[in-house]
C-alpha positions as CSV (number, residue, x, y, z in Angstrom):
1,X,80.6,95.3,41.0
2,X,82.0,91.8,42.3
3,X,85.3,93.4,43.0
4,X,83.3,96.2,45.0
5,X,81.5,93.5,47.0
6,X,84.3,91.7,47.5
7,X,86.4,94.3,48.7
8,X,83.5,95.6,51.1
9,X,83.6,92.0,52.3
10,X,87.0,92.0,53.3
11,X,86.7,95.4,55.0
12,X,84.6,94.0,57.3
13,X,86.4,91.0,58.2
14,X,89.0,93.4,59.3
15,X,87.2,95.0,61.3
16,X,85.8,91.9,62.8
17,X,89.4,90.8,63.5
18,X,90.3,94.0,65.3
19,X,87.1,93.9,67.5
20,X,88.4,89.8,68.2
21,X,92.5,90.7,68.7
22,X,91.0,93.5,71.0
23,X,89.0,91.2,73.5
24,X,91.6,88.7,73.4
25,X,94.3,91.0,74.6
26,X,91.7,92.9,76.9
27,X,91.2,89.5,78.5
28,X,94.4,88.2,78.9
29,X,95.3,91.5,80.8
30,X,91.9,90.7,83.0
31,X,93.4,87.2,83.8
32,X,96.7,87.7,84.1
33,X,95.8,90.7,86.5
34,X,93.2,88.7,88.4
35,X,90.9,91.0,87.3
36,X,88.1,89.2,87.8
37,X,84.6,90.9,86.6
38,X,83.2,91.1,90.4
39,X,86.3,93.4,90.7
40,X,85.2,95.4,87.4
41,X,82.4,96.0,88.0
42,X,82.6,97.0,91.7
43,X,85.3,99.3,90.2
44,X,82.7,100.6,87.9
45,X,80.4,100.8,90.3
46,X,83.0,103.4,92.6
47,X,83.1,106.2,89.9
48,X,81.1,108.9,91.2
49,X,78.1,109.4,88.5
50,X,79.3,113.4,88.9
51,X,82.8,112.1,86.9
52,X,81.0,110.7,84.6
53,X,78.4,113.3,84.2
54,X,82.1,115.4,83.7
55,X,83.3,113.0,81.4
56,X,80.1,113.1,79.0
57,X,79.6,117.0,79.0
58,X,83.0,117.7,78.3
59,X,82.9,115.5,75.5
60,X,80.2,116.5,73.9
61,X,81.6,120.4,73.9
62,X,85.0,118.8,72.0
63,X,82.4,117.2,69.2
64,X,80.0,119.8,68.7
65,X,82.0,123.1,69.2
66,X,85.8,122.0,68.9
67,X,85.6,119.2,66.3
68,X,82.8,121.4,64.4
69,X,84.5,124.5,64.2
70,X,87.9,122.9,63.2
71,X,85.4,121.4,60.2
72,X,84.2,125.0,60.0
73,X,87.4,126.8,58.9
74,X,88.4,124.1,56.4
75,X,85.1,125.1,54.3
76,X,85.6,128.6,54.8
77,X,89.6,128.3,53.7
78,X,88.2,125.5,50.5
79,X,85.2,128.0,49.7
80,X,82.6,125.8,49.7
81,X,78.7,127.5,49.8
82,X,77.4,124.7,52.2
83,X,75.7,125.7,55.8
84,X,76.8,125.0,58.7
85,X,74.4,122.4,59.5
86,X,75.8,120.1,56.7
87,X,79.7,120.9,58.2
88,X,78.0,120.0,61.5
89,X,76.8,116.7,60.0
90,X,80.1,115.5,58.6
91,X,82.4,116.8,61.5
92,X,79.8,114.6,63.7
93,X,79.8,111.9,61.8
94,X,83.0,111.0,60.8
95,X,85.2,111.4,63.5
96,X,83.7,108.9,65.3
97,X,84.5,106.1,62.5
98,X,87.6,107.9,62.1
99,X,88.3,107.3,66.2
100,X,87.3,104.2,66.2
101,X,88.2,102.4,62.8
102,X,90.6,105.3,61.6
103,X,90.9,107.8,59.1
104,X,92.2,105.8,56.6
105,X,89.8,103.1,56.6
106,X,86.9,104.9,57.5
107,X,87.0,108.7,58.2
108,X,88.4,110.0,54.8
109,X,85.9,107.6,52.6
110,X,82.7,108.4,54.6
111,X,83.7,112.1,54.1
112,X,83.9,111.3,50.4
113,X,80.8,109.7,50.4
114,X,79.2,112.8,51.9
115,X,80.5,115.5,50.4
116,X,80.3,113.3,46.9
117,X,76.5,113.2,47.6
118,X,76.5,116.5,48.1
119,X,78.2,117.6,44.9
120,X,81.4,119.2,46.4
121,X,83.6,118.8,43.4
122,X,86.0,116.3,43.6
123,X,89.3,119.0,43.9
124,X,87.5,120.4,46.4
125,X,87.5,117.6,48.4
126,X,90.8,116.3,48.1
127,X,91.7,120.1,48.7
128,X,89.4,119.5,52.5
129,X,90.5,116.1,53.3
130,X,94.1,117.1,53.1
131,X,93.9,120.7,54.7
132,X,91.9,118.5,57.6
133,X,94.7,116.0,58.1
134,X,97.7,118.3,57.9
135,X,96.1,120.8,60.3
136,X,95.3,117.9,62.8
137,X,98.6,116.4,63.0
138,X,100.7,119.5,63.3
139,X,98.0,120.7,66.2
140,X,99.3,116.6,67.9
141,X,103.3,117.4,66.9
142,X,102.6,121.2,68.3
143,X,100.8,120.2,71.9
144,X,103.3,117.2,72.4
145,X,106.1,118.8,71.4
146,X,105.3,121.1,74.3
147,X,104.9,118.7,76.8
148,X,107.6,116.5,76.3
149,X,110.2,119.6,75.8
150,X,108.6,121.0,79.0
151,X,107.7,118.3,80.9
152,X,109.4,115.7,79.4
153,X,109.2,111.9,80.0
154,X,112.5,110.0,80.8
155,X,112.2,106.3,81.8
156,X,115.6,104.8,83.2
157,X,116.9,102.2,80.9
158,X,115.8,99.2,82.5
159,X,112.1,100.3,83.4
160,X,112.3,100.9,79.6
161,X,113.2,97.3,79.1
162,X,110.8,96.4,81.4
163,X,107.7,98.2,79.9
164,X,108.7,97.5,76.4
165,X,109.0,93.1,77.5
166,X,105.6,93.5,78.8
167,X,104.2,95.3,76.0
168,X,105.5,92.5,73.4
169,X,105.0,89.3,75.8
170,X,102.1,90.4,77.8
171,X,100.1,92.7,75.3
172,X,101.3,91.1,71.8
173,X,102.0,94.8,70.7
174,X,104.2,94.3,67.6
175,X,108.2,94.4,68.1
176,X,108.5,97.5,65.6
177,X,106.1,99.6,67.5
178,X,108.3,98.8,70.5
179,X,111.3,99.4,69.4
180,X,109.7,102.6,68.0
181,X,108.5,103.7,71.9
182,X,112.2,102.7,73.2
183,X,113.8,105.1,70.8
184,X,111.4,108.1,71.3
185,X,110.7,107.8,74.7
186,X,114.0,106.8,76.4
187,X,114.1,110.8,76.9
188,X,111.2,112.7,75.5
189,X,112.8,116.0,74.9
190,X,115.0,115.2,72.3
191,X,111.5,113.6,70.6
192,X,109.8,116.8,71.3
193,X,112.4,119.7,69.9
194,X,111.8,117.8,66.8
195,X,107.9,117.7,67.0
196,X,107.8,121.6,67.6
197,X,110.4,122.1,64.3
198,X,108.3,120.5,62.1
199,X,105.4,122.7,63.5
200,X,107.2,125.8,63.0
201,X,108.2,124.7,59.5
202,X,104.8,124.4,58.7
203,X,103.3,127.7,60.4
204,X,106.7,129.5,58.3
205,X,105.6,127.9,55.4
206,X,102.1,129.1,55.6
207,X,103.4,132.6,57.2
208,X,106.1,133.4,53.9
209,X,104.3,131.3,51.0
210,X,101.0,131.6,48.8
211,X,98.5,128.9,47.4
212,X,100.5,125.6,47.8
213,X,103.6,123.8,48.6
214,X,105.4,121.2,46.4
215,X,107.0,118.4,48.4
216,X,108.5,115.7,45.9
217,X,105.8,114.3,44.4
218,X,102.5,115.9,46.3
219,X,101.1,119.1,46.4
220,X,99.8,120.1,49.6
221,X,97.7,123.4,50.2
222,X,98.8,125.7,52.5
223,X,96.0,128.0,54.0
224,X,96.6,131.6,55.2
225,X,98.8,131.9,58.5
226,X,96.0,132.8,61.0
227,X,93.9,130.2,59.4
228,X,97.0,128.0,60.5
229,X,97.0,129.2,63.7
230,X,93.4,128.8,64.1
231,X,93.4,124.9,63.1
232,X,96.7,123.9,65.0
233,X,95.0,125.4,68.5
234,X,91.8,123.7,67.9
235,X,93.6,120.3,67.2
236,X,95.9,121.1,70.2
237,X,92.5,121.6,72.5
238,X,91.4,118.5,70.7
239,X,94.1,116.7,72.4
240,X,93.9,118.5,76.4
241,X,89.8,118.2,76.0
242,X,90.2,114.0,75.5
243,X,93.1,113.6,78.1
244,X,90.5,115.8,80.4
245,X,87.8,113.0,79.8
246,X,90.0,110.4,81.1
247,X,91.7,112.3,83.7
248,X,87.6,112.9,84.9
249,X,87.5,109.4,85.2
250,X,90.5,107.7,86.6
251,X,91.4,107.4,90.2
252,X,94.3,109.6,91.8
253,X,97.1,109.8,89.5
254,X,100.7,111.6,90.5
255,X,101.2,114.1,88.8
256,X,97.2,114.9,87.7
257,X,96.1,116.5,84.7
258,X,99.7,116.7,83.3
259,X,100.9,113.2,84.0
260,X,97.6,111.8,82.3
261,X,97.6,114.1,79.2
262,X,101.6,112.9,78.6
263,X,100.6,109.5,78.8
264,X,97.3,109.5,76.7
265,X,99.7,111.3,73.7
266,X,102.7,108.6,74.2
267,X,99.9,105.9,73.5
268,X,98.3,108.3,70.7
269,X,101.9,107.9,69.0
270,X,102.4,104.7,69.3
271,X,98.5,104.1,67.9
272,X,99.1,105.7,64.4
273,X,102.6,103.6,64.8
274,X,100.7,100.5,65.1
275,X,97.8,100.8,62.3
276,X,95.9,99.3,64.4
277,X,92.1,100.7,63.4
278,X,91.3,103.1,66.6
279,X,93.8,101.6,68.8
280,X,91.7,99.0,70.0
281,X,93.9,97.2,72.6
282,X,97.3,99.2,71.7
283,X,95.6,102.3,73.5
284,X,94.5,100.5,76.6
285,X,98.0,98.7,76.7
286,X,99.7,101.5,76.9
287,X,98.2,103.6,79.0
288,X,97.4,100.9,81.4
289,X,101.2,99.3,81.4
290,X,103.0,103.5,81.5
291,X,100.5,103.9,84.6
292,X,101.5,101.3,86.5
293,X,105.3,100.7,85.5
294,X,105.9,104.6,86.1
295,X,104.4,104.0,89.9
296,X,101.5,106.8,88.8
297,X,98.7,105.2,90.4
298,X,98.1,105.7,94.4
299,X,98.3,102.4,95.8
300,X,98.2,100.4,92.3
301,X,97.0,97.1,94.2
302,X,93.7,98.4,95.0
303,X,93.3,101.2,92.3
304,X,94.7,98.9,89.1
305,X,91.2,97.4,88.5
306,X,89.9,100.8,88.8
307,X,92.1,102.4,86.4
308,X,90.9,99.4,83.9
309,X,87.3,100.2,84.4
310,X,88.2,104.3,83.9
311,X,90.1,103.3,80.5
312,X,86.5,101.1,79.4
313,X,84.3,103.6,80.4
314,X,86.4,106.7,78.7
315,X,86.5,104.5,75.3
316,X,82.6,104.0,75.4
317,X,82.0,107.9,76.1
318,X,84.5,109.4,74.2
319,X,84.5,106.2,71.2
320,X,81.7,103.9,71.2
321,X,78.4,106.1,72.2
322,X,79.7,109.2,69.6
323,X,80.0,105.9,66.8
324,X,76.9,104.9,67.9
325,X,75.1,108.2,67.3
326,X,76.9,108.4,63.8
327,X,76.3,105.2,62.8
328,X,72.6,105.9,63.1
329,X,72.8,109.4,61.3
330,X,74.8,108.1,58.7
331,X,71.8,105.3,57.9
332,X,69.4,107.7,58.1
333,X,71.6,109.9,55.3
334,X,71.9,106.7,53.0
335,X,67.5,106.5,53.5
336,X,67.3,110.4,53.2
337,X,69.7,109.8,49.3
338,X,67.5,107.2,48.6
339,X,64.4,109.4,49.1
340,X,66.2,112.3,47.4
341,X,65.4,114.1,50.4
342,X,69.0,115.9,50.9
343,X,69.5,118.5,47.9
344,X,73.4,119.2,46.4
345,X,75.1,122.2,47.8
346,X,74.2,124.2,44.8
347,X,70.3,124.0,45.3
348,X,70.7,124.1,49.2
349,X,68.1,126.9,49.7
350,X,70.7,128.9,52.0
351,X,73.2,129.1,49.2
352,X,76.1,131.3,49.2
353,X,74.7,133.5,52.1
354,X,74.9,130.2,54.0
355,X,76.8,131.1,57.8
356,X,78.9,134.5,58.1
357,X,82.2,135.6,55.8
358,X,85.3,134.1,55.7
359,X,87.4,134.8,59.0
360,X,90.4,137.0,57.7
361,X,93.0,135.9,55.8
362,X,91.3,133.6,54.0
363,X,90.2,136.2,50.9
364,X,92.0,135.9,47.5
365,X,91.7,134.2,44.2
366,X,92.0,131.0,43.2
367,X,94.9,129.3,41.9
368,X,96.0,126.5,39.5
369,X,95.6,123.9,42.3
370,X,92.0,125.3,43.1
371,X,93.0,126.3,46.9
372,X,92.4,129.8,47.5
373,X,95.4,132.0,47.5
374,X,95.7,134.1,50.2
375,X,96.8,138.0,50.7
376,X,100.3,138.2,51.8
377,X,100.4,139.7,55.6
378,X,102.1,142.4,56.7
379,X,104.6,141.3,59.7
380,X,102.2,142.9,62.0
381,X,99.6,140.3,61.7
């Protein structure tokens, strides 16, 4: 129990030490920019209330009908009994900590904690937490892949030297993260021919094998192929839906909708390269330093501070307001368990007839790793 305390203890000094390296770094780009806070908020002040009225909308259709359904598939492909409502719970809750603290440290274990309360056996979650991730990340390797092999981003070599001095002197961003962003995004295509392989590997594998794959030492499930195709497009929209928050909200950029979308998935990489929990600084670094060094902002004197105030206003509506609304439903779960309010899947009154059947290609027996096994397809599916 000590141990437990202690080690919930230390996870939130962590956290604490994010939030402080954040500020620091988020102030030293105000000073050094002289950005002073008359500036900020004036530049707040200038985004029409329609953008942001664009900006929260479109945000909240990405949580409750993108994020939701994605959730959605993953208990139809694990055969869970639950009800949508419950799927809506979790998918609403814990990508916000998941955003904004990460997966790792706090997306995966609150999804344990809920689907433990619940009684989802414990295969059965392993079998959702990795069918989740996996799906996710080849939906990021499948959209970027496309943009940087179609669009792709080449910065000369010395602007490259040049962005990746100020991201280590000016930001603090760590060397190896660096040198990681020199490498892939010298020339982007290169980068991107190798995102879209592993994707296809993965749809193939999905597309010509049953149950589950064995890769050295883990087993990972892979669902039907339609089911595939299903979670990789809603991962990919996942993805354009964000970048359209902060395009919503930014002054003119060259380039638009594209230019912002490419950008916002360079500093994505480089945020699961940095472990930094939800990118705090490392996502506003880079985005702010690629849109200025690339000349993509109109008239960068006046429209910098702008651009600052667009980045702090798209992390508080698309971070900090859907963490605020999960942080209060996820108290008022712990008081519901407490009250033994919340009944386990097995005695939720919908049962089994809980939401409609299975999409197709997700029908078939169950195998030795407890992941469904799926009808082969004919080539015509």
């Amino acid at each position: 129990m000590k141990k437990r305390s202690l080690l919930h203890f230390l996870g939130l000094l962590l956290v604490l030490a994010v939030f402080a390296a954040a500020a620091c770094l988020l102030a030293y780009e105000l000073r050094k920019n002289d950005m002073t806070f008359a500036k900020i908020r004036d530049s707040l002040v200038q985004i029409p209330l329609s953008h942001i009225a664009i900006a929260l909308g479109v945000t909240v259709v990405n949580y409750v009908i993108i994020l939701v359904g994605y959730d959605y598939l993953a208990f139809r492909f694990a055969e869970v009994p639950i009800s949508l409502a419950r799927i809506a719970f979790a998918a609403l809750v814990s990508y916000p900590f998941s955003y904004n603290f990460g997966a790792t440290v706090a997306g995966a274990p609150l999804r344990y904690r809920l689907y433990s309360s619940w009684g989802i056996p414990l295969t059965k979650i392993v079998q959702l937490l990795l069918i989740l991730a996996l799906t996710f990340w080849f939906g990021v390797f499948f959209i970027s892949g496309v943009l940087f092999v179609r669009w792709p981003l080449h910065i000369p070599h010395e602007q490259l030297q040049a962005i990746s001095t100020k991201l280590v002197t000016e930001w603090h961003i760590h060397e190896n993260v660096v040198t990681w962003f020199r490498f892939l995004f010298s020339n982007s295509r290169p980068f991107g021919i190798l995102l879209l392989a592993l994707t296809a590997l993965y749809v193939g594998a999905s597309f010509f094998h049953r149950g589950s794959l064995k890769v050295l030492r883990w087993t990972l499930p892979v669902p039907p192929f339609r089911l595939t195709l299903y979670q990789i497009g809603i991962a990919s929209a996942d993805m354009l839906v964000a970048a359209s928050v902060l395009h919503a909200l930014l002054p003119p950029i060259h380039g638009g909708y594209l230019k912002v979308l490419e950008v916002y998935l360079v500093a994505y990489v480089l945020v699961v390269l940095s472990h930094v929990p939800g990118g705090w600084g490392v996502l506003e670094a880079v985005m702010m330093t690629l849109l200025e060094s690339l000349n993509l902002v109109r008239d960068p004197v006046a429209n910098m501070p702008k651009v600052f105030a667009a980045i702090i206003v798209f992390r508080v509506i698309y971070f900090l307001l859907p963490l605020l609304f999960a942080a209060v439903m996820v108290g008022w779960h712990e008081y519901a368990l407490r009250k033994k309010w919340i009944p386990a899947v097995a005695a939720d009154p919908d049962g089994q007839a809980e939401g409609p059947a299975r999409p197709e290609g997700m029908n078939g027996r169950a195998g030795r790793s407890g992941a469904a096994e799926p009808r082969r397809h004919a080539p015509s599916e």
